[in-house]
C-alpha positions as CSV (number, residue, x, y, z in Angstrom):
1,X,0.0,0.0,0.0
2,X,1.3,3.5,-1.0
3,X,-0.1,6.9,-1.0
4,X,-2.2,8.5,-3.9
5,X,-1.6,11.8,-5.2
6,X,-3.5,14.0,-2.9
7,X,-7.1,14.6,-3.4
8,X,-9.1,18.1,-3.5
9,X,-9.6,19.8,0.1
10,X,-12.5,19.6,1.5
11,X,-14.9,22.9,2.4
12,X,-17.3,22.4,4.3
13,X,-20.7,23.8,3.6
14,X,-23.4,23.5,6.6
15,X,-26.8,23.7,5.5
16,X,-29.0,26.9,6.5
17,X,-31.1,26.8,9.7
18,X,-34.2,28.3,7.6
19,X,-35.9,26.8,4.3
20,X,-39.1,29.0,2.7
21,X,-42.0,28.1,4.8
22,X,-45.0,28.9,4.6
23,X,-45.2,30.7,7.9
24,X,-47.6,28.7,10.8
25,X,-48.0,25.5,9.1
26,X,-48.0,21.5,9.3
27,X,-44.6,20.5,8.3
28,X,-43.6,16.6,7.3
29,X,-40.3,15.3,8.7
30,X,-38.2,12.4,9.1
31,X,-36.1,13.1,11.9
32,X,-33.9,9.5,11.4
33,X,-32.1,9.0,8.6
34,X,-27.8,7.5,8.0
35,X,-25.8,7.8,5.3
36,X,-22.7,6.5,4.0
37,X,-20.9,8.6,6.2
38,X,-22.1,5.8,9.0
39,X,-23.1,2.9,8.5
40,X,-25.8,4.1,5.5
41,X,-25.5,3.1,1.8
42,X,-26.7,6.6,0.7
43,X,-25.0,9.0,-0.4
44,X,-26.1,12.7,0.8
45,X,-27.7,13.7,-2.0
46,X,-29.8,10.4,-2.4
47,X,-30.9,11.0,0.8
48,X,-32.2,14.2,0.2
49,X,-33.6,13.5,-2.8
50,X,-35.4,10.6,-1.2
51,X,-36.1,13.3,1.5
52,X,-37.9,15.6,-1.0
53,X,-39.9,12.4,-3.1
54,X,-41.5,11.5,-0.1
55,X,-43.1,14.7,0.1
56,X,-40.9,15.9,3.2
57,X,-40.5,19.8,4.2
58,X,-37.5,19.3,6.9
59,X,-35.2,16.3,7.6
60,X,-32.5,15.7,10.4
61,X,-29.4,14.0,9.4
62,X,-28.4,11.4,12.3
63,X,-25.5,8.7,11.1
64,X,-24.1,6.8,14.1
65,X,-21.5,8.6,16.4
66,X,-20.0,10.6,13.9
67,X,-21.0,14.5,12.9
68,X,-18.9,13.9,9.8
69,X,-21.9,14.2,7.4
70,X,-22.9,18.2,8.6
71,X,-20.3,20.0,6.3
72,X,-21.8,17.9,3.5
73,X,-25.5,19.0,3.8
74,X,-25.1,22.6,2.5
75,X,-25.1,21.1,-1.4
76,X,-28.4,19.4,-0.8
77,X,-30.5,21.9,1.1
78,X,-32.6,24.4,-0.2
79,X,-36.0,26.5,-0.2
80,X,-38.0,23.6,-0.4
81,X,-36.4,21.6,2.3
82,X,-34.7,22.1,5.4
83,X,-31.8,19.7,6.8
84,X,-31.1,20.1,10.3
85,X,-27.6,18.3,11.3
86,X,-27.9,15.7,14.5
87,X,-26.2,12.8,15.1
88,X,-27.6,8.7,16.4
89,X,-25.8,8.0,19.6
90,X,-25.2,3.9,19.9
91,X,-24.2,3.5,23.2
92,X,-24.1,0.1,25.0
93,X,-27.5,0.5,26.5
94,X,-29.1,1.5,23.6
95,X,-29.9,4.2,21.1
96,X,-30.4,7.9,21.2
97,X,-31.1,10.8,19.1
98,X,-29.3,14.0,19.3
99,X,-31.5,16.5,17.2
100,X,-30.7,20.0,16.4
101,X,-26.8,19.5,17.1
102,X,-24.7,22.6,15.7
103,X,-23.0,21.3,12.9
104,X,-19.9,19.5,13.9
105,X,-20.3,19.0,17.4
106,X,-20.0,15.3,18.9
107,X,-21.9,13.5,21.3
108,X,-19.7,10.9,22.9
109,X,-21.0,7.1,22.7
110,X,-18.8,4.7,24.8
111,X,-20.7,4.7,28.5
112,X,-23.4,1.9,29.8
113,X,-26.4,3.1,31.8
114,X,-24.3,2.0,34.8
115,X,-21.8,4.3,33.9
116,X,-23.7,7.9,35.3
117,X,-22.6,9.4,32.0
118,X,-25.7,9.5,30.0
119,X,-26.9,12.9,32.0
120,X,-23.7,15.0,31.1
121,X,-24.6,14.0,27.6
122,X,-28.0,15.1,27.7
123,X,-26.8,18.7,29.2
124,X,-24.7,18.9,26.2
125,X,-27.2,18.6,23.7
126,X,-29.2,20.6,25.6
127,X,-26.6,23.5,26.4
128,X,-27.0,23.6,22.0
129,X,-30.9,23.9,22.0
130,X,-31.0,20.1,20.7
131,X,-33.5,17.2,21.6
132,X,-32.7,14.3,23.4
133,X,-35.2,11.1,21.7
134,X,-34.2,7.8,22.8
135,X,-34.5,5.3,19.1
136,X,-36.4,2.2,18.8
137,X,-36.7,1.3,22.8
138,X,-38.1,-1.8,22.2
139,X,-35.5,-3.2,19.1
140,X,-34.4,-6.6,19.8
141,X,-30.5,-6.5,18.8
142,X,-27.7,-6.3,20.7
143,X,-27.4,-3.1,23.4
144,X,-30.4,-1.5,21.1
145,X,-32.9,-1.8,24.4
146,X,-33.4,1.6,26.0
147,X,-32.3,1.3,29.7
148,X,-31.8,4.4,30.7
149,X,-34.9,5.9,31.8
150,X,-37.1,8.9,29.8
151,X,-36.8,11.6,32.7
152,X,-34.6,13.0,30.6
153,X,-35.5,13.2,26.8
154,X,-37.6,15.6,25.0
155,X,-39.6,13.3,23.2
156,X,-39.0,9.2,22.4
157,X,-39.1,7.9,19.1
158,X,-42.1,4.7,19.3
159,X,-42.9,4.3,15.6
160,X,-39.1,3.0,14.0
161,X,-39.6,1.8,10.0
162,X,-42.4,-0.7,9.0
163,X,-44.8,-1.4,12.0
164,X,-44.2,-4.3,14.2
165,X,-43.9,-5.7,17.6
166,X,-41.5,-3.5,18.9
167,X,-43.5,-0.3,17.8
168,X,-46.5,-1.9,19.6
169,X,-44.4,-2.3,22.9
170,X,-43.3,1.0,22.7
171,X,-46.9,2.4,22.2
172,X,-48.0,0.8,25.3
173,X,-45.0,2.2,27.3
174,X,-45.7,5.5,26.2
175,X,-49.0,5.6,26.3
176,X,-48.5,4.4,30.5
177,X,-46.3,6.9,31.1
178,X,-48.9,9.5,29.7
179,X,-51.1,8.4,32.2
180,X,-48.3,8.8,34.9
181,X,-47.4,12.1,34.4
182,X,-50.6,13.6,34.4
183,X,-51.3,11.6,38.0
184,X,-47.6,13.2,39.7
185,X,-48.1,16.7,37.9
186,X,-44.9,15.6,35.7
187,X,-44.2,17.2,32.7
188,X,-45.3,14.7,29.2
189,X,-43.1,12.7,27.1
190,X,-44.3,13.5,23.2
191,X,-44.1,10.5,20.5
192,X,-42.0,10.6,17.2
193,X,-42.0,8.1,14.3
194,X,-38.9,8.0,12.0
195,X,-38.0,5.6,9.0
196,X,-34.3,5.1,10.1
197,X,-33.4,4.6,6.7
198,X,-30.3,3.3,5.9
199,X,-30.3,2.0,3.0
200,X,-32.9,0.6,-0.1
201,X,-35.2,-0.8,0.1
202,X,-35.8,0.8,3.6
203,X,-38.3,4.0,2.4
204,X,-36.9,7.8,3.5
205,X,-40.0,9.1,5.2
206,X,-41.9,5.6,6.0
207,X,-42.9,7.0,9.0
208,X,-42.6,10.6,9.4
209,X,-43.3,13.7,11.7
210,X,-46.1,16.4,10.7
211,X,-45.0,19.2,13.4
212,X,-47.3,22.2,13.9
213,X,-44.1,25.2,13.6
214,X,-43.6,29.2,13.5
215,X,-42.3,28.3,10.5
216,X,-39.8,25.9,8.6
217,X,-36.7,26.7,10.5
218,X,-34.3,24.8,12.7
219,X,-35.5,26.3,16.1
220,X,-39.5,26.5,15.4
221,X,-39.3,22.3,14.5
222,X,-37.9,21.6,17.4
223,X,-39.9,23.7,19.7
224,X,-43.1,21.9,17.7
225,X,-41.7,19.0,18.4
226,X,-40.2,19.4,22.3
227,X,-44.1,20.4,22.6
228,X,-45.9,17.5,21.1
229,X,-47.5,19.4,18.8
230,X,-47.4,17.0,16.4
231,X,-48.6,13.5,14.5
232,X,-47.1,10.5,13.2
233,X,-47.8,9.3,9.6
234,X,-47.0,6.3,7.4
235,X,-46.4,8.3,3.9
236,X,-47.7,11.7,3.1
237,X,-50.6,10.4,1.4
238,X,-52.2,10.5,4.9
239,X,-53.8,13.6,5.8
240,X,-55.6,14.1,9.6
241,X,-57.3,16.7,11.4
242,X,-57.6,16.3,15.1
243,X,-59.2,18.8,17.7
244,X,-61.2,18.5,20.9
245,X,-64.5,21.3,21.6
246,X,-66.3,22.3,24.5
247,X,-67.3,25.1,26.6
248,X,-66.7,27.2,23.8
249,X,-63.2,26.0,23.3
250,X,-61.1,24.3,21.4
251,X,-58.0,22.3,21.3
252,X,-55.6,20.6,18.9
253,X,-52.8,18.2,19.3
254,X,-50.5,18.6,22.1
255,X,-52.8,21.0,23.9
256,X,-55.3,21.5,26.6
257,X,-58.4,22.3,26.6
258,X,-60.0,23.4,29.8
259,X,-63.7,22.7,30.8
260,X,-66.3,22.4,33.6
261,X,-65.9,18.6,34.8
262,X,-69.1,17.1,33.9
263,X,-69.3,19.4,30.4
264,X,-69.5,17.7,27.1
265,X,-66.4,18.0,24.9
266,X,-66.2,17.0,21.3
267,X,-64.0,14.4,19.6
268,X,-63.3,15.3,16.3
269,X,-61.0,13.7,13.4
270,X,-60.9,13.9,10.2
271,X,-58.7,11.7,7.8
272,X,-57.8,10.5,4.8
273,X,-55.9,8.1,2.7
274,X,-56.2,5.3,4.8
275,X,-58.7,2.4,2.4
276,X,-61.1,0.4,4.8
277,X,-58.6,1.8,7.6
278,X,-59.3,1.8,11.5
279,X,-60.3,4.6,13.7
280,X,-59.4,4.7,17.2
281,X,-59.7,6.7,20.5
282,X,-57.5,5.7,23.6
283,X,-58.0,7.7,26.8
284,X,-56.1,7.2,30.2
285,X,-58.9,4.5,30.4
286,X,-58.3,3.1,27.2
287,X,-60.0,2.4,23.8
288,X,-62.9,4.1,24.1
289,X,-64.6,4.3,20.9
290,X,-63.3,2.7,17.3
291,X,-64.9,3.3,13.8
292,X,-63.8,1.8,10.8
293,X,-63.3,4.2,7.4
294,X,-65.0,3.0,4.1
295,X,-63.3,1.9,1.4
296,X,-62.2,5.6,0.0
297,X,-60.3,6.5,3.2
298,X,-61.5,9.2,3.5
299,X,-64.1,10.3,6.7
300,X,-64.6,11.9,10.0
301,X,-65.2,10.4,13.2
302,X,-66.5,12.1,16.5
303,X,-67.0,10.7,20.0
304,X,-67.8,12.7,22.8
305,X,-66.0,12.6,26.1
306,X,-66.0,14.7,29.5
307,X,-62.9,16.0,32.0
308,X,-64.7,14.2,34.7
309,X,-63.6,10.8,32.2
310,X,-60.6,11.3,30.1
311,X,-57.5,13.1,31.3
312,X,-56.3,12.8,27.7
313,X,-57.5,11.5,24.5
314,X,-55.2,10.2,21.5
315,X,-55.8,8.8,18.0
316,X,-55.1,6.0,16.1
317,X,-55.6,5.1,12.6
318,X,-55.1,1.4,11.3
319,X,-55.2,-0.4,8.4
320,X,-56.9,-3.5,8.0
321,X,-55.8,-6.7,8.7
322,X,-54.7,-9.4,5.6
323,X,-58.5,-11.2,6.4
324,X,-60.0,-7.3,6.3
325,X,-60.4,-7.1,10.3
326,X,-59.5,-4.4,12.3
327,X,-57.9,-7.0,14.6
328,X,-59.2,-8.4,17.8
329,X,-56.5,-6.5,20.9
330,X,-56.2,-9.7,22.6
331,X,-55.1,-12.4,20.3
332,X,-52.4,-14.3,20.7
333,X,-49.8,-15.9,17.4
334,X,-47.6,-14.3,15.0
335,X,-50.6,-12.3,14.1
336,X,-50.5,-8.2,15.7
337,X,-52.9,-7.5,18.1
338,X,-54.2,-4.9,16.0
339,X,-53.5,-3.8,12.0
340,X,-50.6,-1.8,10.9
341,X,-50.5,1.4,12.0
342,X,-51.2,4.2,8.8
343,X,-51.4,7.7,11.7
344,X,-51.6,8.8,14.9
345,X,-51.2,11.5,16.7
346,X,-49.9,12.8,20.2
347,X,-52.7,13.6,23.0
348,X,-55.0,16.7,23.4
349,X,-55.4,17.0,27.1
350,X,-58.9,17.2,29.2
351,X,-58.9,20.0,32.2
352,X,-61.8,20.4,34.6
353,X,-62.3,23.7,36.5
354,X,-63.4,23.6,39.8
């Protein structure tokens, strides 16, 4: 082995921390994506034109342990879509993501839950204005389980690629620790879905993020996101509309809407592109009221719930199962408790007065 001639320098070119928006707006994201500068097989610019064929506004760059990729994303950004650089922490105890990072800046790796390193971490990222989203909790490989607690993170990630077991295990955590924090008077933890897309035929965008934001800039996602204002989808083909009325109020996702106990309050979603798809409500008391879409995909459901009842109230939106159920919640096989999941969306929150 010898030396080469030498190559051109490198100049690094960060991308922008503003893309034209379209001012107070629902913006699609995939906040989860590796590229060959990890352990990816895409290039930067495949990845952001994947990014942009998916119908995405904003993307975060996150290859494993390395910021290598940030001086890279400056070619590839543009009006019509924002990158913001982060970075996929794989530590022994599982995985994290650092969103928002400055470009260039590290997050170190090499520390077990054991070790009382992870919080210095966290205050690092946090020092920058980034979030702090522990990956895939519930994946099955080696040091992938999450076990360092959530009293820390800004939001966790429960919706990782194509739906399976693991996503379902993670819903149910989450949704328990909804129910938790609203009991102690502890702030919530909000969900994120992310395709972690590495490489084809894994699909950039497959799920994403639709974040309610100021506007399409670095700071205004992440706020949306820190504050749950926000839904999961499967592909952008699925639109949803998802508010709670009463009292003369209203309230949207990640919100609270405040109302005499016993006073009606008003369910409300509207969806579409979901075929034969599955509607359903989940309260701190659980599934409370499921409809099923017809064959278009397109509808609205309502339900109607009180403070006295529901401390919170989430959707869900599934597709069918292979025989055209909905699923039966308590089987048992190979079979998923419930079908795939096509949306959902983080909780609007039920306050009485009085």
């Amino acid at each position: 082995m010898h030396f080469g001639d030498p190559g051109p320098g490198f100049t690094p070119n960060c991308p922008p921390e503003r893309a034209r928006g379209r001012g107070r707006a629902w913006y699609r994201g995939d906040c989860h994506l590796h590229t060959v500068y990890s352990d990816g097989r895409r290039l930067p610019e495949e990845v952001a034109a994947g990014a942009r064929a998916a119908g995405l506004d904003f993307m975060v760059s996150t290859d494993h342990n390395t910021p290598a990729s940030h001086g890279a994303w400056g070619n590839y950004a543009g009006p019509d879509l924002l990158i913001i650089t982060g970075e996929e922490i794989t530590t022994r105890n599982g995985h994290w993501l650092a969103l928002g990072l400055p470009p260039g800046e590290w997050v170190d790796w090499r520390y077990r839950s054991r070790d009382e390193a992870y919080a210095r971490f966290v205050r690092q990222v946090h020092r920058s204005g980034g979030l702090v989203v522990p990956a895939h909790p519930y994946c099955p490989y080696v040091a992938c389980q999450w076990k360092f607690g959530y009293q820390d993170a800004d939001a966790v990630e429960i919706w990782n690629g194509p739906w399976t077991y693991d996503d379902e295990s993670a819903v149910d955590t989450w949704d328990a620790m909804l129910g938790d924090a609203l009991r102690h008077g502890r702030p919530w933890l909000p969900a994120v879905g992310n395709s972690d897309a590495h490489s084809v035929p894994q699909v950039i965008g497959a799920p994403h993020n639709v974040v309610l934001a100021a506007d399409l800039t670095r700071d205004d996602i992440l706020d949306g996101l820190r504050a749950g204002r926000s839904w999961l989808a499967e592909s952008a083909a699925v639109q949803l509309d998802f508010a709670v009325t009463g009292h003369g109020r209203q309230a949207g996702i990640g919100q609270t809407l405040t109302v005499p106990a016993d006073a009606f309050a008003d369910v409300r979603l509207t969806v579409a592109g979901v075929p034969g798809g599955t509607v359903r409500f989940i309260t701190d008391e659980g599934q409370t009221h499921q409809e099923s879409l017809p064959a278009s995909g397109s509808g609205t459901v309502t339900w109607r719930a009180t403070a006295s009842l529901a401390s919170y109230v989430r959707a869900e939106v599934r597709h069918p199962d292979p025989d055209g159920t909905p699923g039966h919640g308590n089987s048992t096989g190979p079979a998923l408790p419930w079908g795939p999941m096509a949306a959902m969306t983080n909780p609007v929150f039920l306050r009485a007065t009085g």
